[in-house]
SESEFI-293675 format. One record per residue (C-alpha): residue in three letters; z, x, y. Coordinates in steps of 0.25 Angstrom, whole numbers, padded with zeros to 4 digits, always signed. Example, Ala and Ser with C-alpha at 12.3 -4.5 7.8 and 13.67 -1.06 7.14 Angstrom:
2
ala+0031+0049-0018ser+0029+0055-0004
***
This chain:
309
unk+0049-0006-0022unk+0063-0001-0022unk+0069+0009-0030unk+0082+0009-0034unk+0091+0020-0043unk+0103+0018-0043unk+0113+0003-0044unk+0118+0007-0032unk+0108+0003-0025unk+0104-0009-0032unk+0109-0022-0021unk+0100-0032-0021unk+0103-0043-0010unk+0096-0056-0018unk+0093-0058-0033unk+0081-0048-0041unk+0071-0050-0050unk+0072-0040-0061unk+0066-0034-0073unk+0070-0022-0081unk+0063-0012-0089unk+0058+0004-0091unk+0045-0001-0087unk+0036+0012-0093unk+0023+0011-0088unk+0024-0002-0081unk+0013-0009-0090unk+0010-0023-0089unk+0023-0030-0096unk+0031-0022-0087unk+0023-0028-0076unk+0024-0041-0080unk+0039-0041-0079unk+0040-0034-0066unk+0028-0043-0060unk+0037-0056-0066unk+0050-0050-0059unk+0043-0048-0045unk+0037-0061-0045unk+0049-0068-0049unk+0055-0060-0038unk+0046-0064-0028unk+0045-0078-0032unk+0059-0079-0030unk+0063-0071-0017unk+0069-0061-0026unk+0069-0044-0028unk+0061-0038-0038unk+0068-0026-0047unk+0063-0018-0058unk+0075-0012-0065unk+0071+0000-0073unk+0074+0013-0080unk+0074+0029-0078unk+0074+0039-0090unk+0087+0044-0088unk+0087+0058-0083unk+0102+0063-0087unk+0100+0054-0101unk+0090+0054-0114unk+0093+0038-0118unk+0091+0037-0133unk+0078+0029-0131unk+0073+0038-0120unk+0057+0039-0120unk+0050+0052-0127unk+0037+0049-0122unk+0033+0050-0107unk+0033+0037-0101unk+0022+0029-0095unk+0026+0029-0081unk+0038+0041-0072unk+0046+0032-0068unk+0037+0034-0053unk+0027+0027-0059unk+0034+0017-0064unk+0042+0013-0052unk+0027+0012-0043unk+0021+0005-0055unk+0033-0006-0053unk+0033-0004-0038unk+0018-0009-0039unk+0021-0022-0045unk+0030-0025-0033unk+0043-0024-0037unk+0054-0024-0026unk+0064-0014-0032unk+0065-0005-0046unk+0079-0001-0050unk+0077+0011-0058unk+0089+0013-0069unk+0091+0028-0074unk+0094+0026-0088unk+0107+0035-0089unk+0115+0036-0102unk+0127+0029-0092unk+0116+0017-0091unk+0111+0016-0105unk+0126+0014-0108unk+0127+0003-0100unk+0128-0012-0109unk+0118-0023-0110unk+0129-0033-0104unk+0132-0023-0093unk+0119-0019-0089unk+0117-0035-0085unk+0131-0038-0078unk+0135-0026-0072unk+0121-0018-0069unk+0107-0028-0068unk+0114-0043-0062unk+0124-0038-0053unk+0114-0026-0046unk+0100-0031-0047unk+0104-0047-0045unk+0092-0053-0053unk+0089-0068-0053unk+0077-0064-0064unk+0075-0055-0073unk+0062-0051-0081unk+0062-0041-0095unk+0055-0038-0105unk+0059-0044-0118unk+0059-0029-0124unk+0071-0025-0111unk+0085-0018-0116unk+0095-0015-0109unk+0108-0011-0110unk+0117+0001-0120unk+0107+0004-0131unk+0099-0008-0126unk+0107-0019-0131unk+0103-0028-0119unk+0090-0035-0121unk+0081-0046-0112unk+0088-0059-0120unk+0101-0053-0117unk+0098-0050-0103unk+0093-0065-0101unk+0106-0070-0107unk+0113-0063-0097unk+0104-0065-0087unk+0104-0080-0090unk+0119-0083-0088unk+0117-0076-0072unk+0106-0086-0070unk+0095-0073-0070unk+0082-0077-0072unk+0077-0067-0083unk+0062-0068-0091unk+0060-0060-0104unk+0045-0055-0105unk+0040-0053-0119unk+0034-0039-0122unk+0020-0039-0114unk+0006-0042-0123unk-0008-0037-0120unk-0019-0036-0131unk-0008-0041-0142unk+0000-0029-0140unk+0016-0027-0132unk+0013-0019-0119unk+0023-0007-0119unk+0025+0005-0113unk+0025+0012-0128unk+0012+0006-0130unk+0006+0011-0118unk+0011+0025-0118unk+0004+0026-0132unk-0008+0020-0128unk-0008+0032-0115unk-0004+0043-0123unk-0016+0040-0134unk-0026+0038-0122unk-0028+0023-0124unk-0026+0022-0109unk-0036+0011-0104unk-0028+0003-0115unk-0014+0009-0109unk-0018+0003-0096unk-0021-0010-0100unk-0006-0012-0105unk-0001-0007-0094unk-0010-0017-0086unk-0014-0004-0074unk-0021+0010-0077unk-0011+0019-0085unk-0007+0028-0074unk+0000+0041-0073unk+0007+0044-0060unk+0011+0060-0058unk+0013+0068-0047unk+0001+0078-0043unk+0007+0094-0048unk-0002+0108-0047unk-0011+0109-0055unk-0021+0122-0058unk-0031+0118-0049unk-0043+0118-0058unk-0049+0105-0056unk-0048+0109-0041unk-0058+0122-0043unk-0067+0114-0049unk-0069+0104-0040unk-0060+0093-0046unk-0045+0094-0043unk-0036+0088-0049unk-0021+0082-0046unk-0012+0087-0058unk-0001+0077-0061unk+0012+0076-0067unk+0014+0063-0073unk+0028+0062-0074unk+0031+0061-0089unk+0021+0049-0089unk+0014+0045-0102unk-0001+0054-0102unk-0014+0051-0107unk-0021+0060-0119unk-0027+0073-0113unk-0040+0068-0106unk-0048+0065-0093unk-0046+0050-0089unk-0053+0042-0077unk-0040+0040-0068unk-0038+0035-0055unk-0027+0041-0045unk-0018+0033-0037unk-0013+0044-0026unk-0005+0038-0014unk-0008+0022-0018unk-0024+0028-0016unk-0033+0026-0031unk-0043+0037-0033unk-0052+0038-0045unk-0050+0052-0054unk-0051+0058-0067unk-0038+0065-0073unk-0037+0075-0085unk-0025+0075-0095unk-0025+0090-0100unk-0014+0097-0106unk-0007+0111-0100unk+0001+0117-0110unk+0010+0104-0115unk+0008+0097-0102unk-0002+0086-0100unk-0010+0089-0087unk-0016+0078-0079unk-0026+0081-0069unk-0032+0071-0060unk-0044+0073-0054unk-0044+0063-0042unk-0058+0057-0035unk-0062+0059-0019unk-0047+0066-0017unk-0044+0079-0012unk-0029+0079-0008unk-0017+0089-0013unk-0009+0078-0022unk+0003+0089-0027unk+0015+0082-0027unk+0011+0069-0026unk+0011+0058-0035unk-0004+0050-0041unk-0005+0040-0053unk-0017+0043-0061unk-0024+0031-0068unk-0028+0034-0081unk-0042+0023-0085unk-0050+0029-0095unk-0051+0044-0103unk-0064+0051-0099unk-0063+0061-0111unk-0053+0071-0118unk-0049+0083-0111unk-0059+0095-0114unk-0060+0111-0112unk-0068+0116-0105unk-0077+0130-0104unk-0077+0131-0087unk-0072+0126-0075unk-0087+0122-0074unk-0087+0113-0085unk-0074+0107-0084unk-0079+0102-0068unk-0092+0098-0075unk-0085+0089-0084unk-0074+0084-0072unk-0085+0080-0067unk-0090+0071-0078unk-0077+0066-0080unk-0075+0062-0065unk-0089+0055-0063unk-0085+0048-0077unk-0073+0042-0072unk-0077+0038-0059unk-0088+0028-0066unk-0074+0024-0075unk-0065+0022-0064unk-0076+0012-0058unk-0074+0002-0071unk-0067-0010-0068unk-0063-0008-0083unk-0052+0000-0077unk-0045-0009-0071unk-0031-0016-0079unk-0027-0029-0077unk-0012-0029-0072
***
């Protein structure tokens, strides 16, 4: 997948399939839309493009997000990138953008640059100067150019609307096998691999520290995890303590030896083992790593685990 930054180097030589949106999490409405969109590109000799948007560095918008997303923006693109789309335009929301009108947005910025012949949003999609654009609009003026453009109704499982709100909650309360379900994979957290103290390694279990990126994090606890390092999965059990205000997260990676520093992993979260505890000695700590290891190895073999995409 291509990533693009900038208008300037949006010139696409034949007609696009498209879809818009933030995207958070990438659960599995979001995946039904940008699935539609790449088949229909596909189908149609077409390029696929995901259009979607950055928090703004140099600008707090007034519906800015106070609480951490469900994906960086990292693990948002490789989530898309998975599903197989061709290009992702990612549009940072400026003050100077946000100011742009509904009517404008269409004529003078999304049919001129991006070319698309089909056009697939949520039913739920603004756009535009205080969001006065919305998905009827944009298939009015979409229909006088002869675009093709599908409006998906909010996504249903088990009665309820799938939404990145939703799912956050569920994260942050621990309901995480249900979390996962909504968003149709394994609740993941991808971080890049910081020092830690080097405790777990004294005792015979170390650990790669992660910093998740401002992702949205699970209660404190030990989970039955697995790794994804270089494309390569490896089963692990991970800890969420707390250092100070911080949230430390401390995975402690099967059969695997190497210095990760620097680099980035995604941790899937499946299942808590039990709640975080003190303990009186290093002795007793490795004792109880142990327990938890050998518990969530026997997890980790349950079909039960795997989500249905």
């Amino acid at each position: 997948m291509k990533i693009l930054k900038t208008l300037k180097k949006v010139k696409f030589h034949k007609a696009t399939a498209l879809t818009l949106g933030f995207f958070d999490g990438v659960h599995k409405g979001h995946r039904m839309i940008i699935s539609r969109t790449v088949k229909y590109a596909k189908r149609h000799g077409l390029v696929s493009v995901v259009y979607t948007f950055l928090p703004s560095k140099t600008w707090k918008c007034p519906f800015a997000r106070k609480r951490p997303l469900l994906t960086s923006v990292d693990h948002r693109l490789k989530l898309i990138e998975d599903i197989g789309v061709d290009y992702c335009y990612l549009q940072d929301f400026t003050k100077a953008f946000a100011s742009i009108s509904a009517a404008d947005f269409l004529d003078k910025v999304l049919f001129p640059k991006f070319k698309p012949e089909y056009i697939c949003i949520g039913s739920n999609f603004r756009f535009g100067k205080n969001q006065k654009g919305t998905a009827m609009m944009m298939r009015q003026t979409a229909a006088k150019k002869g675009i093709r453009l599908e409006i998906e109704k909010p996504f249903r499982l088990n009665g309820r609307n799938v939404s990145s709100s939703g799912i956050r909650s569920l994260i942050e309360a621990g309901r995480i096998e249900e979390a996962s379900k909504y968003l149709g994979r394994p609740y993941s957290v991808l971080g890049t691999v910081i020092h830690g103290k080097g405790l777990g390694r004294r005792i015979g279990f170390p650990t790669a520290n992660l910093d998740p990126h401002n992702e949205a994090i699970p209660p404190l606890g030990v989970y039955a995890t697995r790794t994804i390092i270089n494309g390569k999965t490896f089963d692990s059990v991970t800890n969420i303590g707390k250092f100070k205000d911080n949230r430390i997260i401390e995975a402690h990676i099967f059969n695997f030896r190497k210095n990760l520093t620097g680099k980035d992993i995604e941790v899937l979260f499946f299942k808590k083992l039990r709640p975080e505890m003190e303990f009186e000695s290093s002795g007793t700590l490795a004792a109880q790593i142990k327990k938890d290891c050998y518990k969530a190895r026997n997890l980790l073999r349950s079909r039960e685990l795997y989500y249905k995409k």
